[in-house]
N, C-alpha and C positions, 0 to 999 in steps of 0.2 A: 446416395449414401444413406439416405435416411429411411431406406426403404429395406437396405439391409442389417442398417443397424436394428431396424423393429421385425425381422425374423425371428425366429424360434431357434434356439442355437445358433447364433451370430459370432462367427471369429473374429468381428471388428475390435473387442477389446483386447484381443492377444497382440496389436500392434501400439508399439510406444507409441507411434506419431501417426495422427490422420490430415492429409491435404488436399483439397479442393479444387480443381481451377477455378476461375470465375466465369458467369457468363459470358458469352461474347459480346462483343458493343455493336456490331455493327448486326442491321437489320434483314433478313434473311424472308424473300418472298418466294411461295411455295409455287409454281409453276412446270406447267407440263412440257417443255421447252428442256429439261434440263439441267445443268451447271451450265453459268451464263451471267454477263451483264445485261440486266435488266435496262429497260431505256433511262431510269435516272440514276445508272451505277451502280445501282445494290446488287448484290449477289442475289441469285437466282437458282435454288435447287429443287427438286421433285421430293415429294411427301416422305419417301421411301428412303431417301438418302441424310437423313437428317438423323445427326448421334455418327460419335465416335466409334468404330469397331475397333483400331488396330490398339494394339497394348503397348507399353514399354516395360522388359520385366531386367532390371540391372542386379547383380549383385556382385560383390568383392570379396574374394578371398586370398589363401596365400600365392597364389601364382602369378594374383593381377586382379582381373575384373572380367564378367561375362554379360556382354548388351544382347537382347534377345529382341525385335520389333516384328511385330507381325500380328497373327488374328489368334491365338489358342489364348483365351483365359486361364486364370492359372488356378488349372483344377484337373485333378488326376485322368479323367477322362481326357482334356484335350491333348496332353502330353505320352500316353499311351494308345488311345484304342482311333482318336478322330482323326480325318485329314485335314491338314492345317499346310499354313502358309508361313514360314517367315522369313527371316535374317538374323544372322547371329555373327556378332562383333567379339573379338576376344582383343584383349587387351592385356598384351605382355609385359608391359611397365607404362608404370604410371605417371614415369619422367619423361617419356617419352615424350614429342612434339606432340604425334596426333594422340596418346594418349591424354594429354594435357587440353588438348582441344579440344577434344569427347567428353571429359571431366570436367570442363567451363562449361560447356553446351548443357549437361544435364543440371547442372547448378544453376544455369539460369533458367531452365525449364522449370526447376524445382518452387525457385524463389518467385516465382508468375501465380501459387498456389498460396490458400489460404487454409488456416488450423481450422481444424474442425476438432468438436467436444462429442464425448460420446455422449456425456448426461443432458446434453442441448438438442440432440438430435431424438433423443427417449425420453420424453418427461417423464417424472415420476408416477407411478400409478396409470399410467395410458394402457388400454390394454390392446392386443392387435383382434381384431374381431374373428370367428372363428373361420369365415369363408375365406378371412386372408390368410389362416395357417392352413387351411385346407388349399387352398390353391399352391402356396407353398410347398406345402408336401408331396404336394400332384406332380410337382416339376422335377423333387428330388427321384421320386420312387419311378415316373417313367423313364426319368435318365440310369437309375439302377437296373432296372428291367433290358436294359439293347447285350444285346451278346446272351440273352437267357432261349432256351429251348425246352421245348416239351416233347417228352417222350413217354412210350408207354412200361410201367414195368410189370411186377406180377401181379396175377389175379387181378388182369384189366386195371391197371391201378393208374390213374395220368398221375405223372412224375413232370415236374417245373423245378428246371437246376438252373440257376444262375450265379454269375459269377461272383458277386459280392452280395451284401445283404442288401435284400431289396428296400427294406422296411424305411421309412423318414425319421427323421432325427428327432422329432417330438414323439416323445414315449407313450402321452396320454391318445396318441391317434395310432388308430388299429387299421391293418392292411387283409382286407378278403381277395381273395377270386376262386376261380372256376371256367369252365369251360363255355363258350358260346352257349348251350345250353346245359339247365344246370342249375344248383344252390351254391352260394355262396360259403365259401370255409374262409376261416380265418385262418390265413397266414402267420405261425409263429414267431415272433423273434428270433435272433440271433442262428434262425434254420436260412441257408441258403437254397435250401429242397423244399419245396412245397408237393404234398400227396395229396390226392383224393380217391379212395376206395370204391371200384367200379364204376369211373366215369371217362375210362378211356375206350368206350362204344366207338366205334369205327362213325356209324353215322352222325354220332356228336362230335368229333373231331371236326377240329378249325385252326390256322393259325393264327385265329385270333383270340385273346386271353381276357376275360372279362373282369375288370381290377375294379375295389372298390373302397374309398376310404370313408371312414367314423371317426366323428369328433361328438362324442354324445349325443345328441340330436341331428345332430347336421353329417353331413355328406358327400361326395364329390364321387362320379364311377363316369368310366371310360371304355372305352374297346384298345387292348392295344397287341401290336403284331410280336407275336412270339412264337418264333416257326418250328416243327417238327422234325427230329431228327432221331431217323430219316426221314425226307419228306414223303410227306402223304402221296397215294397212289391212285389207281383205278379202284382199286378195291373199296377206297375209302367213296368214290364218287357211289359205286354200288349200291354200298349200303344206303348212301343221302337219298337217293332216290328211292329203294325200297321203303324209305319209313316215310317222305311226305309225298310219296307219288299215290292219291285214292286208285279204286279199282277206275274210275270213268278214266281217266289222265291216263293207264297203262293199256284199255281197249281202246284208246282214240291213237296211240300210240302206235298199236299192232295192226291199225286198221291205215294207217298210214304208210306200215311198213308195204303192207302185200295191195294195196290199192296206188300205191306210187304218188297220192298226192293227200294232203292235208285238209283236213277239216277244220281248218281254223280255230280246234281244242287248246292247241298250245300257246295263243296269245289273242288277239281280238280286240277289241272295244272291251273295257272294264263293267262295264252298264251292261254289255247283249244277257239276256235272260236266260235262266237256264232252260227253263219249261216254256212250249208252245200251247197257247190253250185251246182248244178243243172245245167240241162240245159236250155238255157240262157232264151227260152220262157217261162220256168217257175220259174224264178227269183232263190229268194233262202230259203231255208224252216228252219224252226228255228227247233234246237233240244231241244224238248222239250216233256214229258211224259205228256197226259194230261189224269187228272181222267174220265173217265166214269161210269154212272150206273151200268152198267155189273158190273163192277170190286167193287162198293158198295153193291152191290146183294150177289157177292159172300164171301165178306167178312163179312158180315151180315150172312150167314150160316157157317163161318171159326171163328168170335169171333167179337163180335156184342159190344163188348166195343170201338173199333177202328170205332165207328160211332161217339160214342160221342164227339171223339178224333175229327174228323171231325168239328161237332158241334161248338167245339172250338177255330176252325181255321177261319170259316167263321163268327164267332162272333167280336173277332179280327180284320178279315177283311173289317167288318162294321163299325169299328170304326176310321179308320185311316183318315186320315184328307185329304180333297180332294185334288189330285197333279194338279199343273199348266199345263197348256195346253204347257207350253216353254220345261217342263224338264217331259214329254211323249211322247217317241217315238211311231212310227208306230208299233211297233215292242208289246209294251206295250198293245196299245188298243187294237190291234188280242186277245191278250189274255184277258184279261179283259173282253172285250165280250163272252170271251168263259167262263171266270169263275162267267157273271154275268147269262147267261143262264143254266150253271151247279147250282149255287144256287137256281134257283127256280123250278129245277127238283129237286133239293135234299130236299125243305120243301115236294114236292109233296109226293118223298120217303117216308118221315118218317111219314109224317102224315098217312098214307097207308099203314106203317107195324103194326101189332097187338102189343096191347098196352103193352103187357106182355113180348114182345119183344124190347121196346122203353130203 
């Protein structure tokens, strides 16, 4: 209780009366065993089962009274969008026997509780530190974010619609995101749309939404799942591949396809060395399988599907978006060049085998 009353936007004063239970008296040992009598009587439950979940939520009006017991908090979410559990009592009059019994039952449940103050629970001047209102609002804003989706709109634009306002309830903390990768935009107020102007790239698309909150200096950011609608396709995997796959990764790839087994380019020991060294006139040679004709030749009389497979690689290939001249090494352009003059023997190929074989 005093945890909520020292939130940031705290409903606890809109209620006339605040009550308490009390501790329990009796001593409670944590054990891996279960719910249990311990061997000198105490109760015995596991770390995980300790704390009340089920609620009691009663009110009365003109028809009678409506008893509600089970696990939904009482918060728009659990009564609309969540799965929940409970039981619900109506109570058609109040004179009633078992209404009467129901109505003693929760009177005395009531009267087990003690008053609570709000101004005893807040001292004055206390202030909540900022990692608490940031965590706070971490709680609010990913529970506003479930039901939200990203789609793309015009002029590549990622569009983030969700259903109510995502923002937290403290006005002085600001809400960014962005895309998996990407700069951070700040989130507007009072917009249930969030834009970001050409950052719906196919190969930066993710269902995952990079949220980020500001309390002046301080900060709290998360990943969180906000799926695509519609969901992402093949196309989108295309593209991920053309932008971080180097030239070495797409000839170990080709060289894989028409060779039928693998060079161990795709995974390995983290530590094996890229460069084998040599002697010292001849620098040092890169380990790497590089496709040839031959090896297209032969796999084209071994199973002539494994071309198309090809096809598909250098398609890809052509599409990826051109690398800076800062972040290509030496190492890069060897290859590269070797897989841009492999691509124009390989139209020459296909164009040149009989068409009944294409």
């Amino acid at each position: 209780m005093e945890k909520l009353a020292r939130q940031a936007g705290s409903k606890l004063g809109n209620f006339k009366e605040l009550l308490a239970l009390p501790s329990p008296q009796h001593e409670i040992i944590l054990g891996p065993e279960g719910v249990g009598e311990g061997a000198g009587g105490d109760e015995r439950v596991v770390a995980d089962q300790l704390g009340l979940h089920a609620k009691i939520l009663f009110a009365e009006h003109g028809k009678g009274g409506s008893l509600w017991l089970g696990s939904p908090n009482l918060s728009e979410r659990a009564w609309t969008r969540n799965a929940e559990c409970y039981a619900q009592i109506v109570i058609q009059s109040a004179a009633s026997e078992a209404g009467r019994r129901l109505m003693d039952g929760l009177a005395a449940f009531v009267s087990l509780a003690e008053p609570l103050s709000l101004e005893t629970m807040v001292p004055g001047g206390e202030e909540i530190s900022a990692e608490e209102r940031l965590a706070q609002a971490r709680v609010q804003v990913s529970a506003r974010l479930v039901g939200a989706v990203q789609m793309r709109g015009k002029n590549n634009t990622l569009v983030v619609k969700c259903t109510d306002m995502p923002h937290p309830d403290a006005v002085d903390i600001s809400l960014a995101c962005s895309p998996l990768i990407g700069e951070l935009v700040v989130w507007q107020r009072n917009q249930p749309r969030f834009e970001v102007a050409g950052a719906a790239n196919a190969f930066a698309a993710s269902d995952c939404l990079r949220v980020r909150l500001s309390l002046g200096d301080d900060a709290v950011e998360w990943l969180q799942v906000v799926p695509w609608n519609p969901p992402l396709d093949d196309a989108r995997d295309e593209a991920v591949l053309s932008e971080y796959l180097g030239p070495r990764q797409m000839m170990s790839w080709i060289h894989d396809v028409l060779s039928g087994y693998s060079n161990g380019d795709e995974g390995g020991r983290w530590d094996t060395p890229l460069f084998k060294s040599t002697k010292p006139r001849h620098g040092s040679v890169v380990i790497l399988g590089l496709p040839s004709i031959d090896q297209a030749l032969r796999m084209w009389l071994k199973d002539k599907t494994k071309l198309n497979e090809v096809d598909r690689i250098l398609q890809i290939w052509t599409k990826r978006p051109k690398a800076s001249k800062s972040t290509t090494s030496n190492v890069d352009e060897d290859v590269e060049i070797h897989l841009q003059r492999f691509s124009r023997s390989w139209l020459a190929l296909r164009k040149g085998l009989p068409k009944d074989h294409l």
